[in-house]
TITORPA-72504 format. One record per residue (C-alpha): residue in one letter; y, z, x. Coordinates in steps of 0.1 Angstrom, whole numbers, plus 2048, in hexadecimal, padded with zeros to 3 digits. Each point is the difference from the previous one (the first is absolute). Layout:
// TITORPA-72504
AYZX/...
// end
This chain:
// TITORPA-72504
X5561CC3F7/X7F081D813/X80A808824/X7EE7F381E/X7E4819813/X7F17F7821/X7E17F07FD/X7E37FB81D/X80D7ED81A/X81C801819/X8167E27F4/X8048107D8/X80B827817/X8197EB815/X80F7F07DE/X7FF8217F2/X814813821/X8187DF803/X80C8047D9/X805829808/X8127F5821/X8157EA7EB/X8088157DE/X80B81B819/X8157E6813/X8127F07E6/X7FB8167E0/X8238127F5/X7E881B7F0/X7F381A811/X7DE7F780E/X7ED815816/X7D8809801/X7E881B812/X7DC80180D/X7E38107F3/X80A81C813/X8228057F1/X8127F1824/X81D7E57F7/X7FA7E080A/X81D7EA7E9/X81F8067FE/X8237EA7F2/X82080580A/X8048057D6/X7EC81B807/X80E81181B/X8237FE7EE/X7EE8117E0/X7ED81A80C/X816804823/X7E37FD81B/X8077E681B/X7E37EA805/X7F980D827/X8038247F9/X7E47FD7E3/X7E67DF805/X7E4814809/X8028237F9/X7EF8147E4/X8167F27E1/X81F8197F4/X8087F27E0/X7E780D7EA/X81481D7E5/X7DE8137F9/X7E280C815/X7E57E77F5/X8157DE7F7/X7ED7ED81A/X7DC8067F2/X80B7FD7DF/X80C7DE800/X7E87F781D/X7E58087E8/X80F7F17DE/X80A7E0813/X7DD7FA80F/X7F58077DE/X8157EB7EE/X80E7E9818/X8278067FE/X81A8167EC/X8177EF7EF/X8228067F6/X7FA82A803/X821815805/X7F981581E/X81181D819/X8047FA821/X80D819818/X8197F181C/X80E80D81F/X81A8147EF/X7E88137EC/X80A7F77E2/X7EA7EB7E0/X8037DB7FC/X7F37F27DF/X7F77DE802/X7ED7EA7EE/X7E57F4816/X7E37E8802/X7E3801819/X7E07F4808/X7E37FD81F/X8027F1823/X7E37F080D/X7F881F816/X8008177E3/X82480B804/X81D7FE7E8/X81F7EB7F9/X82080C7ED/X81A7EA7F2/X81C8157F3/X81B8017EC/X81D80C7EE/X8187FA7E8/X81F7F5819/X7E47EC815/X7F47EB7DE/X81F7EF804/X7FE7FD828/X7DF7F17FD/X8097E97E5/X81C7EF815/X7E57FB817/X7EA7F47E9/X8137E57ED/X8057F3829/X7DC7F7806/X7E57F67E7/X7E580181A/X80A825804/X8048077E0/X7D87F07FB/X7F381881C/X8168217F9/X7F17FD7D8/X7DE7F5808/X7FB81D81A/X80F81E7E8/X7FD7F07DC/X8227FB7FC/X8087E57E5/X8217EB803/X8097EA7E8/X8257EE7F4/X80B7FC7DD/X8147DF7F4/X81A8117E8/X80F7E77F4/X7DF7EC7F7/X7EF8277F7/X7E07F8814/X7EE80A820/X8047E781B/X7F2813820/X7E0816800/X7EE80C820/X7E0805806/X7FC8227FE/X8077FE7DC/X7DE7F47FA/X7F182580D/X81A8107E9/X7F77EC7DD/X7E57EF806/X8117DA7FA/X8057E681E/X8277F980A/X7FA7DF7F4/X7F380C7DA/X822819804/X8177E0805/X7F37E67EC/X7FD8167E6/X827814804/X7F58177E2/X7E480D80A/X80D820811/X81380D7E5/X7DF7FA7E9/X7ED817816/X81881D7FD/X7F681F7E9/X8127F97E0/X8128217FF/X8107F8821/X80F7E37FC/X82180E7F9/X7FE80B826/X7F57E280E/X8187E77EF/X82280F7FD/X8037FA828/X7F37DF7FB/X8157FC7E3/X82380D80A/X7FA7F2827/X806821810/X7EF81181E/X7EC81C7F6/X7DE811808/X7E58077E3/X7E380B7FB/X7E67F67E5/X7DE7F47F7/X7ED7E17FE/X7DE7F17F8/X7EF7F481A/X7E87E17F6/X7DF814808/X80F8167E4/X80A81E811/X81E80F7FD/X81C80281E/X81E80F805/X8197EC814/X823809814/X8187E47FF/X8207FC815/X8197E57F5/X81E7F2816/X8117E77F1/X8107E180F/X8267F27F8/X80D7DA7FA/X8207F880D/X80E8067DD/X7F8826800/X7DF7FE7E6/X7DB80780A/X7EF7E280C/X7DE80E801/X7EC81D80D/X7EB80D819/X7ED819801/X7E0818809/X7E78137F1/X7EA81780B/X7DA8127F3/X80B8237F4/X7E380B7EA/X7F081781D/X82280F7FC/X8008027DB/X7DE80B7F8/X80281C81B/X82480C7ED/X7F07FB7DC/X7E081980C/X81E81980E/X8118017E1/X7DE8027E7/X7F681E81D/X82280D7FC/X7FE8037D7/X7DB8067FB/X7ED822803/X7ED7FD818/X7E18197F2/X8007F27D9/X8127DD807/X8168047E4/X8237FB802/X811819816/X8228187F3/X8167E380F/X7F07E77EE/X8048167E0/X823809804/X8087DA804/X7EA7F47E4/X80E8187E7/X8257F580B/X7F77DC7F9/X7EC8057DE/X8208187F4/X81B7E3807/X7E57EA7F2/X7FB8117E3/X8298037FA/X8017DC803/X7E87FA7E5/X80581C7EC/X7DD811800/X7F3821809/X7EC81081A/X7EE81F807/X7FD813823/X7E1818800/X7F7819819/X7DE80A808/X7F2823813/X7DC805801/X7FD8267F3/X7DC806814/X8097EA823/X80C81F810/X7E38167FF/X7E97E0807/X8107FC820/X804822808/X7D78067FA/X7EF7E080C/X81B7F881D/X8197E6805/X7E57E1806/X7F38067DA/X8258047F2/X8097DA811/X7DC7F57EE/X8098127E0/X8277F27FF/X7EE7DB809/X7EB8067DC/X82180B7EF/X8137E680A/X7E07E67F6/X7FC80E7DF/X82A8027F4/X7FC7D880B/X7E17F97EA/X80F8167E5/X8237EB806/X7FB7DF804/X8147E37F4/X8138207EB/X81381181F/X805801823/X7F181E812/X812812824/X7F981F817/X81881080A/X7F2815819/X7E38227F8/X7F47FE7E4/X8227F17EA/X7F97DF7F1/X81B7ED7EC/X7FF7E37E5/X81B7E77F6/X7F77F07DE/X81A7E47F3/X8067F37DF/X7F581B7EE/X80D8087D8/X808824805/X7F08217FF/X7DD7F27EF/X7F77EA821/X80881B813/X7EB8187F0/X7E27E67FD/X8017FB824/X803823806/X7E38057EF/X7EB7E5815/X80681381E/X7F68247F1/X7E17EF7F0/X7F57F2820/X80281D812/X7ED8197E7/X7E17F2814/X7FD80C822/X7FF7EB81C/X7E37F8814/X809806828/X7EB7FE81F/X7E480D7E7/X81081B7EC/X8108007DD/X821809805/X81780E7E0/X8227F27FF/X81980D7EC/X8267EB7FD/X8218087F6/X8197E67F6/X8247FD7FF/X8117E47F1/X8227F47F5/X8107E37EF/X8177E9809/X8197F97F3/X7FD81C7E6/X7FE81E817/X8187EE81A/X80B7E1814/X80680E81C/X7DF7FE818/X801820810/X8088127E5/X7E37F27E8/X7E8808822/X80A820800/X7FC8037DC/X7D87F7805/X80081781C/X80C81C7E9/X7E97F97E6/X7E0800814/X80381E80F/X80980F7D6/X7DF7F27FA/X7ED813820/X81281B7F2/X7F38027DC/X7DE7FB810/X7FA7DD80A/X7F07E07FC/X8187F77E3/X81E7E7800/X82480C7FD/X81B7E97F4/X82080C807/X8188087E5/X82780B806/X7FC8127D8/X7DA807804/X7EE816815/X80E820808/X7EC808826/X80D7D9808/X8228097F8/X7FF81E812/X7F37F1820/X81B7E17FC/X81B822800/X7F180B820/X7F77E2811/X8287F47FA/X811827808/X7E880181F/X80A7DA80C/X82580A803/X7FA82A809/X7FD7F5826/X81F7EF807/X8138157E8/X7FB81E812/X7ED80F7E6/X7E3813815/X805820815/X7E981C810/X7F88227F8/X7ED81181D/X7E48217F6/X80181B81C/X7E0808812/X7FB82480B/X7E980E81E/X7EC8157EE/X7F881F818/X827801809/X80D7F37E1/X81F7E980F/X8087DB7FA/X7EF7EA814/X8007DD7F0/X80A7EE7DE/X7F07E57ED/X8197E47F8/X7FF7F97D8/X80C7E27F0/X8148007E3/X8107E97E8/X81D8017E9/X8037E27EA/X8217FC7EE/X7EF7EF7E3/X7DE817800/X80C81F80A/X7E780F81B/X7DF7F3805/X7E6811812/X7F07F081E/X7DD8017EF/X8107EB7E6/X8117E5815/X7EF7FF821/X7E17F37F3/X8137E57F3/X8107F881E/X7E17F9812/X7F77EB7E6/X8217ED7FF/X7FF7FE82B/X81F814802/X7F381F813/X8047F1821/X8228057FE/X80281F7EB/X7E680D81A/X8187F781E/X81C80D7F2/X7F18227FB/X7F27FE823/X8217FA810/X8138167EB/X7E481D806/X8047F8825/X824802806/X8018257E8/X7E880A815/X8157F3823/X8208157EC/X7E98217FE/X7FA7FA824/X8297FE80C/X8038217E8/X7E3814813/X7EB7FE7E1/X7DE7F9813/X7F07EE7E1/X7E47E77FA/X8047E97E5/X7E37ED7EB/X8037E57F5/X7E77EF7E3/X7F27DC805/X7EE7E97E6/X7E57E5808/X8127E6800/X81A80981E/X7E2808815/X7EE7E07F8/X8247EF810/X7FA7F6823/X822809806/X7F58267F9/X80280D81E/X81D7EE80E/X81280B7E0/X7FD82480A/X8047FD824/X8247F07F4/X80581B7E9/X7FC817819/X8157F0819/X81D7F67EC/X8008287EF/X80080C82D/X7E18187F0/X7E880C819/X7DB7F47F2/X7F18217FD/X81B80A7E3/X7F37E57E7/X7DE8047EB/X7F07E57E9/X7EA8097E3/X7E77EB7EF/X7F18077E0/X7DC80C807/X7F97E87DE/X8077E581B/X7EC80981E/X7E38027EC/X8007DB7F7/X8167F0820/X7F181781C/X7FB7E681A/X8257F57FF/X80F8237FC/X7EE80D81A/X80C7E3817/X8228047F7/X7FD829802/X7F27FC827/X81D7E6808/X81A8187F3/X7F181F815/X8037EA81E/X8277FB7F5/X8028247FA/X8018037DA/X7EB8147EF/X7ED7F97E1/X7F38177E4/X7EA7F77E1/X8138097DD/X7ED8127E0/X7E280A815/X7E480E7EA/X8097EA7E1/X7F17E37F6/X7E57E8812/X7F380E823/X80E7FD81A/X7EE81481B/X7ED7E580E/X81D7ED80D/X811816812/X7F07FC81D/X8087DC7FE/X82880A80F/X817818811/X80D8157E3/X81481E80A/X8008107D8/X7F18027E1/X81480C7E5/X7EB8167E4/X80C7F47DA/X8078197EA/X7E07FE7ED/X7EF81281F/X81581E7F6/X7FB8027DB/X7DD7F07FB/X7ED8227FD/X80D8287F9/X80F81181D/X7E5815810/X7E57FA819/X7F57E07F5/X8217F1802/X80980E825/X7DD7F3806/X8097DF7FD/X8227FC80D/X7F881181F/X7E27E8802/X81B7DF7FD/X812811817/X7EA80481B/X7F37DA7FA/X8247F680D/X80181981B/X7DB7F580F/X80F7DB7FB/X81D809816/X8197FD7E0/X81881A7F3/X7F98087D7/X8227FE7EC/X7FC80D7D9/X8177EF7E8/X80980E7DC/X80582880F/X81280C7E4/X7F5826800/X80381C81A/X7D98077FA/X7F57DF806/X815803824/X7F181C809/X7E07ED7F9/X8087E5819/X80581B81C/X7E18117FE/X7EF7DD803/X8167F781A/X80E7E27F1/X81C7EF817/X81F7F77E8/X8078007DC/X81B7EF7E9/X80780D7DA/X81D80C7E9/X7F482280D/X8107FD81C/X81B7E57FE/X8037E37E7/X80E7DC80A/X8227FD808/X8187E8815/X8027FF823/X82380C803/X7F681B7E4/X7E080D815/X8147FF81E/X8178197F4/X7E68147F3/X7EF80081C/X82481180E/X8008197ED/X7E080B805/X7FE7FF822/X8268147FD/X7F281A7EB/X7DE804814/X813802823/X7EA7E180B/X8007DD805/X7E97EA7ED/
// end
């Protein structure tokens, strides 16, 4: 039965205002309604108790209740769309500040304002009492809000009381609902009758929730509250009970939770709806003895694609990957993103190694044509990882890991090829399992440390600075250079960490130097993906703080390599840092892609010259030509010029006549530890008569 809405005609408005004067009269829930113009007008005692407004201090003024700018119009809108809301669990603000959830029904007054029946679970039973006092109210209470109210003959196991309202909730009369006592249980969803019975069943209290067909066909979903009723022996006699319209509720949680799991640029499956889906098909597959596979997917060309044609045509292109590894998959395998341009495929049931080198080969096939985007033909090359379960492990993260591995063996022997993972078979696999494990424990063990290299004024030849270098001793691979593991690391998302740790560590050296009147400035090296952080900035700010280092003593270097392809963002970061006082200088300057373009783009205080610039043609005229000509580039960019790789007196001498700034090398000093360079840095200045 739908609610009442004033009609034309003064007699239907007065009905309508008498029944609002009553329900907030004589209604233990809270009741209480505004204007068109968001000023109270009702409001119950129940309410007043609830949400802790007495009625004189609020009839009347703008209503305080709302918890979110723009509540009023939204359900002003919806309701004079739809006609009421039904059942909806929603925040209220009270006096107190604090959030109420309630479930709450409302619908329009005949001026075009709005009416709120409200409740909670402690009230449900409140209003029940009430309820099972007055039949008339209970007929006016359902038949404004769309509350049903039925009782339940236990010992007879049949309906014996329906209100009208039920009619608006499943389409059937309260007569059809008596006469025919099974008829409600035949319209609930057959996978829920487990929930709606066993109340029914053991006589017991108890709120549910599940689903019913209505008899237009449409599917509902239905709260129920139960209180049952005692004979003088102790046992249930019957039961009474409400229910309430939910499926506003429910559909608005079920398009939360497909948001919350679906990619929003491919619709796929998100990463959380993989890592859930590979948990269930692994305990699946244990139960039924069967094996699985886990593939991982990178797109070899993606990167340059996006980097060439712009971000708008890299969403188009990853839309056409994801369309085609669906068409290529289908009814075989189920296809995820799981965020760039990383795709992953679960396929279960499989017989081994065969079906997973068949389907495999699918995916490379399909992709050997290009794809056609936004008008162009567009090459795509694709590496795959995959691994077996349970014959690589059964263990989930270990058999993802695994895939992971193997995919980036396959970029690494050239790409678009599958790699299955072997623990006996490929050697570079193997290799990268040895790392990936020693480099998974070498933080919390201890295992890294820090060398710094000395940087020397050139014209008066004293130690002004020192790059901090990281190194890594690995008790079970002996050490490992940083142009072995750190690209790894990135790959892995562990230099986040690494890279604070270094910054920290660099900082409070650095803060040390300073308390032993060693006026130093460290550098300190930072990789793409700790700029990319938002934290960044508040990382080093902290660093700072926590070391007690003054700003000015700290320099980060980015790899030229990377302001070539990220200058937008680097150049942000590097203008945000000179306001914080840090400085920032571009690394291996002169090598590699060009860069000279984007310097302008930020506030860089240094560009540091690699080697090559010193060795790349004969000493003589030529040579002096050119680095005096880099030189002055950083000088008319307001930059200091700091060669790296001095590891000859001639090639100093070299650097002063072009009036190059600083210099590093083995010439002059090679990397030490900070205590060892500090006591160097003694002696020197002992034997010299001087203070660095």
């Amino acid at each position: 039965m739908h609610s009442r809405s004033p009609q034309s005609g003064d007699e239907h408005g007065l009905q309508t205002r008498q029944l609002e004067d009553w329900l907030v009269r004589e209604a233990p829930l809270a009741v209480f309604g505004v204007d068109r113009e968001n000023r109270v007008n009702l409001w119950s005692s129940p309410a007043a108790r609830m949400l802790g407004w007495e009625r004189d201090e609020i009839l009347g003024s703008a209503a305080p209740f709302w918890w979110a700018d723009g509540d009023f119009e939204r359900y002003l809108g919806e309701i004079e769309q739809r006609g009421r809301v039904n059942g909806r669990l929603v925040k209220w603000r009270t006096k107190a500040g604090i959030a109420l959830e309630s479930e709450t029904w409302a619908w329009s007054t005949g001026a075009g304002g709005l009416v709120f029946v409200v409740t909670d679970h402690v009230r449900d039973t409140e209003m029940y009492a009430e309820v099972a006092q007055s039949r008339n109210f209970v007929e006016r209470i359902a038949d404004a809000a769309d509350i049903c109210l039925f009782a339940y003959d236990v010992a007879s196991n049949r309906l014996i009381y329906a209100s009208k309202a039920c009619e608006a909730m499943c389409g059937y009369s309260s007569d059809e609902l008596v006469q025919n006592p099974h008829l409600w249980l035949s319209l609930v969803h057959p996978d829920d009758l487990a929930v709606a019975t066993e109340p029914v069943r053991t006589g017991s209290g108890a709120r549910s929730e599940y689903r019913i067909r209505h008899r237009n066909g449409t599917e509902r979903w239905v709260a129920v509250h139960l209180y049952p009723h005692f004979g003088p022996d102790g046992q249930v006699t019957y039961l009474e009970g409400l229910a309430m319209d939910i499926t506003d509720r429910k559909i608005h949680q079920v398009e939360l939770q497909r948001l919350a799991f679906t990619d929003a640029l491919t619709h796929l499956p998100n990463r959380q709806q993989f890592e859930h889906d590979l948990r269930e098909a692994v305990a699946q597959a244990e139960r039924r003895g069967e094996k699985l596979a886990v593939f991982l997917l990178d797109f070899d060309g993606f990167k340059y694609v996006n980097d060439t044609f712009g971000h708008q045509f890299g969403d188009a292109t990853l839309r056409a990957i994801a369309e085609r590894l669906q068409q290529t998959l289908h009814g075989r395998a189920k296809v995820y993103r799981m965020g760039g341009d990383e795709f992953t495929v679960i396929q279960a049931g499989i017989g081994g190694e065969a079906d997973v080198r068949e389907t495999a080969a699918r995916c490379l096939d399909a992709f050997r044509e290009p794809l056609r985007v936004m008008n162009e033909w567009i090459p795509m090359g694709i590496s795959i990882g995959a691994a077996i379960y349970p014959d690589h492990s059964r263990d989930v993260d270990t058999l993802l890991r695994y895939a992971d591995i193997s995919m980036y063996a396959a970029k690494e022997q050239g790409g678009h090829r599958l790699c299955l993972y072997s623990e006996s078979g490929d050697s570079a696999i193997h290799n990268r399992l040895l790392l990936h494990n020693a480099l998974a424990k070498a933080f919390d063990r201890g295992e890294f440390s820090l060398d710094y290299q000395p940087i020397f004024d050139v014209r008066r030849g004293v130690w002004v600075g020192a790059e901090a270098l990281l190194r890594w001793h690995s008790p079970e691979l002996g050490f490992v250079p940083p142009g072995v593991f750190v690209p790894f690391a990135e790959q892995w998302g562990m230099m986040q960490e690494i890279g604070a740790w270094v910054l920290q560590t660099a900082c409070e050296t650095a803060a040390r130097w300073q308390r032993q009147n060693l006026r130093l400035r460290v550098s300190v090296n930072v990789s793409l993906s700790q700029m990319a952080d938002p934290r960044f900035l508040d990382g080093v700010a902290d660093a700072l703080r926590r070391a007690q280092l003054a700003p000015g003593h700290l320099q980060l270097e980015v790899h030229a390599s990377l302001l070539a392809q990220y200058a937008d963002l680097i150049g942000d970061l590097a203008q945000e840092l000179d306001r914080l006082g840090v400085s920032v200088a571009i690394d291996d300057f002169g090598h590699g892609e060009a860069v000279l373009a984007a310097l302008s783009a930020g506030s860089y205080d240094a560009i540091k010259l690699h080697p090559s610039l010193l060795s790349m043609a004969p000493e003589g005229e030529r040579q002096e030509r050119l680095m005096a000509g880099v030189v002055r580039l950083a000088h008319d960019l307001g930059m200091r010029a700091i060669a790296e790789g001095v590891e000859r007196r001639e090639q100093e001498m070299l650097l002063a006549r072009t009036g190059c700034d600083e210099m590093q090398g083995f010439w002059k000093a090679r990397p030490a530890s900070a205590d060892d360079l500090a006591d160097w840095s003694k002696r020197i200045a002992a034997e010299e008569g001087d203070t660095v």
